[in-house]
C-alpha positions, 0 to 999 in steps of 0.5 A: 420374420426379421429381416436385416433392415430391421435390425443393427448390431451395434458395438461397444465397450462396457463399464469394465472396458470390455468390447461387446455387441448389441443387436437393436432391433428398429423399435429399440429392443435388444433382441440378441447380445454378445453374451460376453465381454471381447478384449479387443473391438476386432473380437467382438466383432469377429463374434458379430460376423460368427453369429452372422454366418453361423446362424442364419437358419438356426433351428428352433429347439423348445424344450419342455420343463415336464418330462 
């Protein structure tokens, strides 16, 4: 399990100008993104502390393509 030494959120502007976030995982993989673009640094990391709280036991769901 990932513990929160492993990993660091790193935030960012992109080629647009917009703010996003990265989680970076020790070895360099990205294992988690913003999935979009903030207009401010505060919002994105506002997303950061969201995903932070909201998240911290999130199920695991597996969904089948066969029905």
């Amino acid at each position: 399990m990932l513990s929160m030494s492993d990993a660091t959120f790193e935030v960012f502007t992109d080629a647009a100008g917009q703010w996003r976030w990265h989680l970076i995982h020790d070895n360099g993989n990205i294992i988690a993104d913003s999935g979009e673009g903030y207009a401010s640094r505060q919002k994105a990391e506002q997303g950061i502390e969201s995903v932070k709280r909201n998240a911290p036991d999130a199920e695991i769901v597996r969904i089948d393509e066969s029905s």
